[in-house]
PQR file with spaces between the fields and no chain letter, atoms N, CA, C, O and H, PARSE charges and radii, in Angstrom:
ATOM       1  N    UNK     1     151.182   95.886   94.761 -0.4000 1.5000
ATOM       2  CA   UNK     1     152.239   96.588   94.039 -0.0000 2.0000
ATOM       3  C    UNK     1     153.543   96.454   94.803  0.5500 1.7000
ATOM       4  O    UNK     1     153.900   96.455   95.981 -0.5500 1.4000
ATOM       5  N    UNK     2     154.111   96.335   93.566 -0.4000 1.5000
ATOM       6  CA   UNK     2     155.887   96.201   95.147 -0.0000 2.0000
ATOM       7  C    UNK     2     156.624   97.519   94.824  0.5500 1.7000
ATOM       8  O    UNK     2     157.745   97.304   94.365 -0.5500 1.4000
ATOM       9  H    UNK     2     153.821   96.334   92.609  0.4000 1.0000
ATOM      10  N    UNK     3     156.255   99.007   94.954 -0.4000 1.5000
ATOM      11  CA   UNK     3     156.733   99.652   95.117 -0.0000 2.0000
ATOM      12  C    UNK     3     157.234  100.672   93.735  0.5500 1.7000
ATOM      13  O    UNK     3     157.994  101.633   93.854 -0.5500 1.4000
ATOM      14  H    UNK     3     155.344   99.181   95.327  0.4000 1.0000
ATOM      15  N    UNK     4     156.667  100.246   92.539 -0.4000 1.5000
ATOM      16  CA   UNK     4     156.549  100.655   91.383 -0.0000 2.0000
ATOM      17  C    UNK     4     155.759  100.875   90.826  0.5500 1.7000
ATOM      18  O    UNK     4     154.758  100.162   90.755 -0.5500 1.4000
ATOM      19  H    UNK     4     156.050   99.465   92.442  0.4000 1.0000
ATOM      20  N    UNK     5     156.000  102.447   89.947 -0.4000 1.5000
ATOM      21  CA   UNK     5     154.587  102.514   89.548 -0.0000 2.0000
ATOM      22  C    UNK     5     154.139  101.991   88.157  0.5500 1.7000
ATOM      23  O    UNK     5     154.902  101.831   87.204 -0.5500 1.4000
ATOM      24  H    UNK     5     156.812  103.027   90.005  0.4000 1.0000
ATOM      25  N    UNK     6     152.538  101.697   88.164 -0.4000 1.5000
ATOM      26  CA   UNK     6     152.198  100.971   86.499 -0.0000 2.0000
ATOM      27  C    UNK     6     151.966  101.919   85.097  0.5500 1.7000
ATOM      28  O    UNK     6     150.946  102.534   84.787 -0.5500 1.4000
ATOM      29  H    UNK     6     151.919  101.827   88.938  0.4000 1.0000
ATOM      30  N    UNK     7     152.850  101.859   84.591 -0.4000 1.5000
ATOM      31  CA   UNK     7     152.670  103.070   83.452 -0.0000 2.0000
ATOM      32  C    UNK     7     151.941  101.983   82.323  0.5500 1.7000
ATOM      33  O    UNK     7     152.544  101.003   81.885 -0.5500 1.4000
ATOM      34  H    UNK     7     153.679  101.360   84.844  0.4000 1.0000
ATOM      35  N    UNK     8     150.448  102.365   81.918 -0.4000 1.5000
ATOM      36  CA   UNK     8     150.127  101.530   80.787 -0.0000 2.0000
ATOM      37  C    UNK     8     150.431  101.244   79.293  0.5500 1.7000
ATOM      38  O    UNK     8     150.141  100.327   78.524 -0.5500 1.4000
ATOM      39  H    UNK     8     149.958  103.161   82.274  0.4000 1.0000
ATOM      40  N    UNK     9     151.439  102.901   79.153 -0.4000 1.5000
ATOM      41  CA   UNK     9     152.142  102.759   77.825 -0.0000 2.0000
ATOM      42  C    UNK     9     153.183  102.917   77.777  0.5500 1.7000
ATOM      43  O    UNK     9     153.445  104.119   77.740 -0.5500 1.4000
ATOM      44  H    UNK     9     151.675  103.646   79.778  0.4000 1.0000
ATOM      45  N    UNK    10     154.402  102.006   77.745 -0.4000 1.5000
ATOM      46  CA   UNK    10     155.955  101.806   78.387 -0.0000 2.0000
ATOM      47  C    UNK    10     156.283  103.116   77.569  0.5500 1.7000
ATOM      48  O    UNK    10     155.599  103.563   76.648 -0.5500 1.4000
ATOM      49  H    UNK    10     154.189  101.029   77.775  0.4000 1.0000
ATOM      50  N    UNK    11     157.503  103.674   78.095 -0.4000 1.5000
ATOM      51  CA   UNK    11     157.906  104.683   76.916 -0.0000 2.0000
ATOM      52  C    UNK    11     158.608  104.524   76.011  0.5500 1.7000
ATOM      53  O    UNK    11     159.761  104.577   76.441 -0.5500 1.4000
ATOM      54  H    UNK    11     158.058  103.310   78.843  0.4000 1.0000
ATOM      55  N    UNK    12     158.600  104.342   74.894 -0.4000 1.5000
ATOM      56  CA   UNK    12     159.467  103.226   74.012 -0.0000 2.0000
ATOM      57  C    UNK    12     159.947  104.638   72.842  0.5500 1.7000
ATOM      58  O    UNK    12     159.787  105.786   73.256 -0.5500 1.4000
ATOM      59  H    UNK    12     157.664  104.298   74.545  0.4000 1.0000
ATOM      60  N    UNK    13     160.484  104.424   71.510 -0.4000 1.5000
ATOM      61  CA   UNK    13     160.806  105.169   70.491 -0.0000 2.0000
ATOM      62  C    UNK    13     159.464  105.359   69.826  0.5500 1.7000
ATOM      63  O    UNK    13     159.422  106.441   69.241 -0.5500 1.4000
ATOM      64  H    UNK    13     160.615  103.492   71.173  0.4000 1.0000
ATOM      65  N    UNK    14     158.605  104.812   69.751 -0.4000 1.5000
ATOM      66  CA   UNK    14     157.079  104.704   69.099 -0.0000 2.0000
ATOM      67  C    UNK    14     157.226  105.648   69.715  0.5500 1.7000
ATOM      68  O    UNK    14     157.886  106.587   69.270 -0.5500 1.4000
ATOM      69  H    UNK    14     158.639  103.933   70.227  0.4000 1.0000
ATOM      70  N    UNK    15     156.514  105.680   71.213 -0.4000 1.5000
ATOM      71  CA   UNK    15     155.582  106.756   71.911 -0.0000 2.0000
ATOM      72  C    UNK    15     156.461  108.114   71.629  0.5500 1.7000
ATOM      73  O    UNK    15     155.943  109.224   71.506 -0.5500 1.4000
ATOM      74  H    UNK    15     155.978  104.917   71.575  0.4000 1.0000
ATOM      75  N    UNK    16     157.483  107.927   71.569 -0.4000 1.5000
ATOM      76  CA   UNK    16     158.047  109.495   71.605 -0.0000 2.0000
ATOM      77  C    UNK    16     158.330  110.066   70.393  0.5500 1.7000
ATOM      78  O    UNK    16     158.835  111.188   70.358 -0.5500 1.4000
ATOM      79  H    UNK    16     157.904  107.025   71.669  0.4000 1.0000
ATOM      80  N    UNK    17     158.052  109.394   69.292 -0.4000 1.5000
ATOM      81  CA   UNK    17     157.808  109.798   67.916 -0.0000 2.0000
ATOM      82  C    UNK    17     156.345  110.441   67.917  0.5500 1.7000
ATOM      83  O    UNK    17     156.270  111.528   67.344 -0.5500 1.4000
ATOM      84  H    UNK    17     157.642  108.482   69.321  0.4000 1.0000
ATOM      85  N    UNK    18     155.287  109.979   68.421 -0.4000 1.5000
ATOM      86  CA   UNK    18     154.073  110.248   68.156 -0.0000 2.0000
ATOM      87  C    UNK    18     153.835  111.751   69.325  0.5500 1.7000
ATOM      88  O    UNK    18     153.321  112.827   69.020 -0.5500 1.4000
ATOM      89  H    UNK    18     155.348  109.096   68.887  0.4000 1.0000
ATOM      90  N    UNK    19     154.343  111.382   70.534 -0.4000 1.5000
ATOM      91  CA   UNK    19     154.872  112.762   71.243 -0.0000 2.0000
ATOM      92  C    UNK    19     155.354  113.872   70.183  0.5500 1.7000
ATOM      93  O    UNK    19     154.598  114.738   69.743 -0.5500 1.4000
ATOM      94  H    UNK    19     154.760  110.508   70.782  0.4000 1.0000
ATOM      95  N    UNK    20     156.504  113.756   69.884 -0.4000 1.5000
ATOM      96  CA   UNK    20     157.080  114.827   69.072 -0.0000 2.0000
ATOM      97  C    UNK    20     156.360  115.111   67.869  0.5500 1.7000
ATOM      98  O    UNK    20     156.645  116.239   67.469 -0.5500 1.4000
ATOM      99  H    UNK    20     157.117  113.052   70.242  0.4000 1.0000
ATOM     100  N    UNK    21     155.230  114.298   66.871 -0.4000 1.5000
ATOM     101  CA   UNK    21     154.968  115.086   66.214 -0.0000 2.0000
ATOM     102  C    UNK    21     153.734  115.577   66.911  0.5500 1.7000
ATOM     103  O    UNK    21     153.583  116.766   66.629 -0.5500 1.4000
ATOM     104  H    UNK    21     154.999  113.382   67.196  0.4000 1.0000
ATOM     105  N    UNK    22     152.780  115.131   67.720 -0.4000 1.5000
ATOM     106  CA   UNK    22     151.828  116.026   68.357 -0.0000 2.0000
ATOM     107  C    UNK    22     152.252  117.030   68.853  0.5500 1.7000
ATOM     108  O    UNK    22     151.417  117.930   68.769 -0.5500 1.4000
ATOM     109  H    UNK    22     152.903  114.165   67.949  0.4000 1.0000
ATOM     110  N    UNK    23     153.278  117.365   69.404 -0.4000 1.5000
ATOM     111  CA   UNK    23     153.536  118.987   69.701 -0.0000 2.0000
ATOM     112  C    UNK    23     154.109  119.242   68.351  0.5500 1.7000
ATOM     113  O    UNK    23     154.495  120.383   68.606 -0.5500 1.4000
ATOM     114  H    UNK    23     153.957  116.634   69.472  0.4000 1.0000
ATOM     115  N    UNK    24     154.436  119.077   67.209 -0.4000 1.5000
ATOM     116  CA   UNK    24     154.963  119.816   66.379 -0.0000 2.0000
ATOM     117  C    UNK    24     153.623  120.619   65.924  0.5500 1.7000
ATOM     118  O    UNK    24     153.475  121.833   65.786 -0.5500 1.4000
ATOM     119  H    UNK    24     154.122  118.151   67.002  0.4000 1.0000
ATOM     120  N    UNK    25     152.660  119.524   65.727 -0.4000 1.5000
ATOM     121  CA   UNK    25     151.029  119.761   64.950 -0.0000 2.0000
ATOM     122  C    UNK    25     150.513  120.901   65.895  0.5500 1.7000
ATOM     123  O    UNK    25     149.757  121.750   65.424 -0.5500 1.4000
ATOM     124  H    UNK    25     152.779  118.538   65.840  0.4000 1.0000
ATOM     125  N    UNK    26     150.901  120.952   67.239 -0.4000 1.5000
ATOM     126  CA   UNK    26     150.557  122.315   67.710 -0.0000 2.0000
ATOM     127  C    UNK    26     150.952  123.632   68.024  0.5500 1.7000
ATOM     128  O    UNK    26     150.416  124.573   68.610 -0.5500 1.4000
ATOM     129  H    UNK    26     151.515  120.262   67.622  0.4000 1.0000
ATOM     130  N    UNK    27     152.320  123.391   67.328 -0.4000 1.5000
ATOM     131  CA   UNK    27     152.764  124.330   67.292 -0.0000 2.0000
ATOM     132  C    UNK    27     152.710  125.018   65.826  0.5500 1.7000
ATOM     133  O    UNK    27     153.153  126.158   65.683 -0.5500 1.4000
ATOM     134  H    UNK    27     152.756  122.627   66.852  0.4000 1.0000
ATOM     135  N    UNK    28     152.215  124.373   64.857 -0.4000 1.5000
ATOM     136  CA   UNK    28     151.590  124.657   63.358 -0.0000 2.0000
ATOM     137  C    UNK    28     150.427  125.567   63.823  0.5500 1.7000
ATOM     138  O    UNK    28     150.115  126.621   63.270 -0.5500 1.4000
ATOM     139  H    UNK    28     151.855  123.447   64.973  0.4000 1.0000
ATOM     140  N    UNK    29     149.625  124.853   65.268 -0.4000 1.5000
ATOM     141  CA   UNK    29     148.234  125.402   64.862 -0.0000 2.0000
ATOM     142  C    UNK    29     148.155  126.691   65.527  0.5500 1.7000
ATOM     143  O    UNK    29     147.324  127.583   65.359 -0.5500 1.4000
ATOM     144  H    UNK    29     149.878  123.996   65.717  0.4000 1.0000
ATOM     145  N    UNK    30     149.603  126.623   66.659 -0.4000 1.5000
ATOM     146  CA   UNK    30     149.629  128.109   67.176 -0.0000 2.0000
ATOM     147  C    UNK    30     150.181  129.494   66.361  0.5500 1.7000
ATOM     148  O    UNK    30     149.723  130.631   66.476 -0.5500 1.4000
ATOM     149  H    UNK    30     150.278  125.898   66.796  0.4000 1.0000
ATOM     150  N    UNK    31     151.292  129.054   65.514 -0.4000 1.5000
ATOM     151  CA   UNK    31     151.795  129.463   64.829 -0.0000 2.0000
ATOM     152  C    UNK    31     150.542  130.230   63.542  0.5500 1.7000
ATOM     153  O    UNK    31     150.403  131.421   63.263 -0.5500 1.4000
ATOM     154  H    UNK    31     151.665  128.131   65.420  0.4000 1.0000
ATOM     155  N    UNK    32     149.775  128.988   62.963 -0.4000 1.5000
ATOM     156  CA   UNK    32     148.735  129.513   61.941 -0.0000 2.0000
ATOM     157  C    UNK    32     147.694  130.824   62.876  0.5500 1.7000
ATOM     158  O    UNK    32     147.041  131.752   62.398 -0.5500 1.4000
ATOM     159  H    UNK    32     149.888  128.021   63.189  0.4000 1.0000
ATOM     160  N    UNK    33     147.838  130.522   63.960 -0.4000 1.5000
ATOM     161  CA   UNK    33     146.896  131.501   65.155 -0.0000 2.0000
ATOM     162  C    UNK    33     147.456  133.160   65.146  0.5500 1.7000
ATOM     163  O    UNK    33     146.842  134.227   65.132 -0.5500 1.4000
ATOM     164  H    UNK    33     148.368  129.768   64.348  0.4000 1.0000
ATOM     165  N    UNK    34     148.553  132.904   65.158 -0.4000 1.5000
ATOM     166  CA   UNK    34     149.628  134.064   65.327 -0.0000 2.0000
ATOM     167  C    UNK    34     150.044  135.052   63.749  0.5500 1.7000
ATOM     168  O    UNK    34     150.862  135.960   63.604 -0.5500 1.4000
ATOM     169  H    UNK    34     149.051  132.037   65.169  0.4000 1.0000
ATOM     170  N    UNK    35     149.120  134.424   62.775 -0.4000 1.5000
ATOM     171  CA   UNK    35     149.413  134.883   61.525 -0.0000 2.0000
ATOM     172  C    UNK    35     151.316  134.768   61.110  0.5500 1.7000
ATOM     173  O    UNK    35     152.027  135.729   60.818 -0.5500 1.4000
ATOM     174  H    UNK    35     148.455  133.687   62.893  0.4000 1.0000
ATOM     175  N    UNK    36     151.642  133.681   61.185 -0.4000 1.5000
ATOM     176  CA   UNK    36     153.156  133.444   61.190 -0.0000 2.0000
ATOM     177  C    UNK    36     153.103  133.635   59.992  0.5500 1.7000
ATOM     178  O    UNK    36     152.158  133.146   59.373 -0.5500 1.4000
ATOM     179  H    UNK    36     151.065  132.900   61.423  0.4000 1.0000
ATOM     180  N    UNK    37     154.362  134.601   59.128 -0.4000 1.5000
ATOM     181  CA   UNK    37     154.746  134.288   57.552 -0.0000 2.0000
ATOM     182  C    UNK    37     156.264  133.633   57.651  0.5500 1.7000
ATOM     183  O    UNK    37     156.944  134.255   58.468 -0.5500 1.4000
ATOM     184  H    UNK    37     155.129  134.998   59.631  0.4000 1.0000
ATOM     185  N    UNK    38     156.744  132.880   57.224 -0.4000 1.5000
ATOM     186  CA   UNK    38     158.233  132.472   57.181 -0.0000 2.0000
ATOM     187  C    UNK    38     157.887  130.905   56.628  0.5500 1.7000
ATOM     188  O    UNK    38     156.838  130.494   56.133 -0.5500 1.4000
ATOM     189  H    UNK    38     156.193  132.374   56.560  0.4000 1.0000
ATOM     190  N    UNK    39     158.674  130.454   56.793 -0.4000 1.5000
ATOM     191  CA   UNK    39     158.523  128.626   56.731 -0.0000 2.0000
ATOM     192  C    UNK    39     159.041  127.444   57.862  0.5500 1.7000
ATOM     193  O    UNK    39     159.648  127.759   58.886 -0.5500 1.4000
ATOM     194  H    UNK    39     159.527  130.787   57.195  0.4000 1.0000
ATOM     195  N    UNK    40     158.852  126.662   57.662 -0.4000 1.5000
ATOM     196  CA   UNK    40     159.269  125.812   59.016 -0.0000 2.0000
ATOM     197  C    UNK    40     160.014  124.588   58.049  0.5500 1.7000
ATOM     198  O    UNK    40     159.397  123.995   57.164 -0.5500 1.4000
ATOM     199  H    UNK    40     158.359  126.406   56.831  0.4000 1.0000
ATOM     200  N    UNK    41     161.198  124.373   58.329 -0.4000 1.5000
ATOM     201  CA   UNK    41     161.711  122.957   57.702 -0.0000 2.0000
ATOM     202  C    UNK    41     162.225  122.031   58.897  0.5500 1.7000
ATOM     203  O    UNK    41     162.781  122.216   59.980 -0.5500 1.4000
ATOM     204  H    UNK    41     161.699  124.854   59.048  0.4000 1.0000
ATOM     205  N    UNK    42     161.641  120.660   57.967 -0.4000 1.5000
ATOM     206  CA   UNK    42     161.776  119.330   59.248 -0.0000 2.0000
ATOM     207  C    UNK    42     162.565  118.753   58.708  0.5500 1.7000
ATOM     208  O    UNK    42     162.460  118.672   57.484 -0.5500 1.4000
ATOM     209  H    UNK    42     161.190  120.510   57.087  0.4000 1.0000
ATOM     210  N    UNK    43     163.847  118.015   59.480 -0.4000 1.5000
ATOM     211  CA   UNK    43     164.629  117.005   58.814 -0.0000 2.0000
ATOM     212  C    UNK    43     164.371  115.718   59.224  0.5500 1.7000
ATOM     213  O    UNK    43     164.550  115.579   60.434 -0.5500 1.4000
ATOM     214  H    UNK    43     163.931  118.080   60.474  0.4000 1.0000
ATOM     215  N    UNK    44     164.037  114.792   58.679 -0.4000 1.5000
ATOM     216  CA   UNK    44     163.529  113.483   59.310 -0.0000 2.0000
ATOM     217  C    UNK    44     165.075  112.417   59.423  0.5500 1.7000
ATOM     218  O    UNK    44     165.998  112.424   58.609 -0.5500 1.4000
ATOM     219  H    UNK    44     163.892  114.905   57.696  0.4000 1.0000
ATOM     220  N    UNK    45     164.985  111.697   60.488 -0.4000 1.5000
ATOM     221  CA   UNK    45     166.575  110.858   60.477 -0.0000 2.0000
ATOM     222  C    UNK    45     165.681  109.513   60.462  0.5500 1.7000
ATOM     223  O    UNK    45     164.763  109.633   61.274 -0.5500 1.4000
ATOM     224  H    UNK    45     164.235  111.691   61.149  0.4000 1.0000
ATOM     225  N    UNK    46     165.661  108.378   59.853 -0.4000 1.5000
ATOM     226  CA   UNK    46     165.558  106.985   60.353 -0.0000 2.0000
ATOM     227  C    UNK    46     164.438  107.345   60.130  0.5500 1.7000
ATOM     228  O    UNK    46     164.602  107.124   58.930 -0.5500 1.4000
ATOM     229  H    UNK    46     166.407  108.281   59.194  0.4000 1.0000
ATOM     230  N    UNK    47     163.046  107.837   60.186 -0.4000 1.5000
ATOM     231  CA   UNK    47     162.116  107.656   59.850 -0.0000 2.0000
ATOM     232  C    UNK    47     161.198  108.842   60.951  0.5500 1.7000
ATOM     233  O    UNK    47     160.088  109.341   60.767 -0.5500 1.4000
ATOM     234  H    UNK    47     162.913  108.017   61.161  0.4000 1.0000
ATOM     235  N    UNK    48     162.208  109.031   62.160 -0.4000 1.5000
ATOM     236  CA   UNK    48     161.351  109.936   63.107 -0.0000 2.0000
ATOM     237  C    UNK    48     162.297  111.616   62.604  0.5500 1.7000
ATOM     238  O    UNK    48     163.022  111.765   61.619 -0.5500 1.4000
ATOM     239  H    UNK    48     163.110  108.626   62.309  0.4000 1.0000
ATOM     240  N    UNK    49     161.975  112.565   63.576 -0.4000 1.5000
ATOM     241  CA   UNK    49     162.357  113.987   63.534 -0.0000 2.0000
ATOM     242  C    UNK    49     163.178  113.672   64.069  0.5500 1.7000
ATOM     243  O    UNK    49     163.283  112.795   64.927 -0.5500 1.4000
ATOM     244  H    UNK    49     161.386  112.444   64.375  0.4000 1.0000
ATOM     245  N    UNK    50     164.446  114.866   63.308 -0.4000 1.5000
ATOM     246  CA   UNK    50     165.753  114.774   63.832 -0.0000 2.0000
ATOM     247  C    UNK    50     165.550  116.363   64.218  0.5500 1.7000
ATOM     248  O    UNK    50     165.621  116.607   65.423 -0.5500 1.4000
ATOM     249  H    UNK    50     164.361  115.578   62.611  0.4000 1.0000
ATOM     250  N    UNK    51     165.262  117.664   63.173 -0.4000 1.5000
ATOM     251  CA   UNK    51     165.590  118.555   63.595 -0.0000 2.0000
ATOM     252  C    UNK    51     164.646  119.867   62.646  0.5500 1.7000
ATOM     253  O    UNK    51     164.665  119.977   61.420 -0.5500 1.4000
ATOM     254  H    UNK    51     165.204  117.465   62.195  0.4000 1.0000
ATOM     255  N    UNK    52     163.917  120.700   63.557 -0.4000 1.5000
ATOM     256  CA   UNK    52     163.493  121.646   63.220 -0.0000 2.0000
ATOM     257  C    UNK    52     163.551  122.770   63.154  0.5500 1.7000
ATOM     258  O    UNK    52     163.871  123.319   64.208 -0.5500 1.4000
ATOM     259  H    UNK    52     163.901  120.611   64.553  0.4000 1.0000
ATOM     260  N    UNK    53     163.310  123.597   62.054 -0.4000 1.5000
ATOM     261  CA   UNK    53     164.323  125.271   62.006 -0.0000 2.0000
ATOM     262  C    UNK    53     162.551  125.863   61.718  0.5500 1.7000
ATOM     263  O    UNK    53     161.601  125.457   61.048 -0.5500 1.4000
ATOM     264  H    UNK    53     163.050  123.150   61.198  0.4000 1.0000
ATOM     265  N    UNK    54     162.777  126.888   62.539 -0.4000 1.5000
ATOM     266  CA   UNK    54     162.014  128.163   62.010 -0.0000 2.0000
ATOM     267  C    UNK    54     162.529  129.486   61.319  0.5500 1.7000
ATOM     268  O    UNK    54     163.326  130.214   61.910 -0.5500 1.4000
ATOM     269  H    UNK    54     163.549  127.218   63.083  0.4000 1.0000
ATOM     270  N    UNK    55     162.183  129.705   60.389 -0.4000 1.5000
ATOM     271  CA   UNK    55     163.023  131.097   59.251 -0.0000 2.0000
ATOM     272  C    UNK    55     161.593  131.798   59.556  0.5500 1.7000
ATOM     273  O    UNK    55     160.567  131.117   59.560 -0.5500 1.4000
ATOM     274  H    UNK    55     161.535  129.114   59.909  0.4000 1.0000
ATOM     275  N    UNK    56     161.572  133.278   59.828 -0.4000 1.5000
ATOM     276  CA   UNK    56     160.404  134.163   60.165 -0.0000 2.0000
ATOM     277  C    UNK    56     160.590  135.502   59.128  0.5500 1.7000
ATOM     278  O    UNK    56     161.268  136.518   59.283 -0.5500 1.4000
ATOM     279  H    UNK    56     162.404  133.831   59.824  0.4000 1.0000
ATOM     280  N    UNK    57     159.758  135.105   58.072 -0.4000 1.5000
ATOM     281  CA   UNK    57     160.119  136.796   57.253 -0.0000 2.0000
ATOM     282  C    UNK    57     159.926  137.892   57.934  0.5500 1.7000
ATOM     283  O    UNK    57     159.156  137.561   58.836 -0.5500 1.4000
ATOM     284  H    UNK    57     159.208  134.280   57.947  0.4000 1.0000
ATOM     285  N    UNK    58     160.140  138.864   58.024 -0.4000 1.5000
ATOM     286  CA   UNK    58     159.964  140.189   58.408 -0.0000 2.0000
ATOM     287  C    UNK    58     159.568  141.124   57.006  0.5500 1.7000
ATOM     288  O    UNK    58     160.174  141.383   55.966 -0.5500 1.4000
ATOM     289  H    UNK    58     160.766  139.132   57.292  0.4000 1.0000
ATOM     290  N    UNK    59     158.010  141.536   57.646 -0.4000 1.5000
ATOM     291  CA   UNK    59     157.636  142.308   56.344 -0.0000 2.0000
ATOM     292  C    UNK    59     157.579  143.733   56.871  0.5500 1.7000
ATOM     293  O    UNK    59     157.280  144.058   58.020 -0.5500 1.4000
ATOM     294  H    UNK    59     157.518  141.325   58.491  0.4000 1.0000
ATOM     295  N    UNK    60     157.940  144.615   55.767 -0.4000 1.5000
ATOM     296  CA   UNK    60     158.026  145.756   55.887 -0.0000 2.0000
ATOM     297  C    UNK    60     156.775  146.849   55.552  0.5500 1.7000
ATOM     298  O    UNK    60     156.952  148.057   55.709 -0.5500 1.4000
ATOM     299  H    UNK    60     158.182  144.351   54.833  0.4000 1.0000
């Protein structure tokens, strides 16, 4: 080795698309855990996530 380390999956726009939606998918499943009522909207840019909002009803 000359002093670098070997990462076997470069980090490219792929990998960090598939990153970001695996934590999104767990944060669905924590959220479904937590009895969440509200909605979650995703805006997709180019084909990956650009930006996510959580709205949380408050029930009375």
């Amino acid at each position: 080795m000359n002093g670098q380390l070997k990462n076997p999956e470069p980090y490219n726009s792929k990998n960090q698309k598939h990153e970001k939606i695996a934590r999104l998918l767990e944060v669905f499943r924590l959220l479904t855990e937590e009895k969440f009522t509200g909605y979650i909207k995703v805006n997709f840019s180019q084909g990956g996530i650009g930006r996510i909002e959580k709205f949380e009803e408050i029930m009375k």
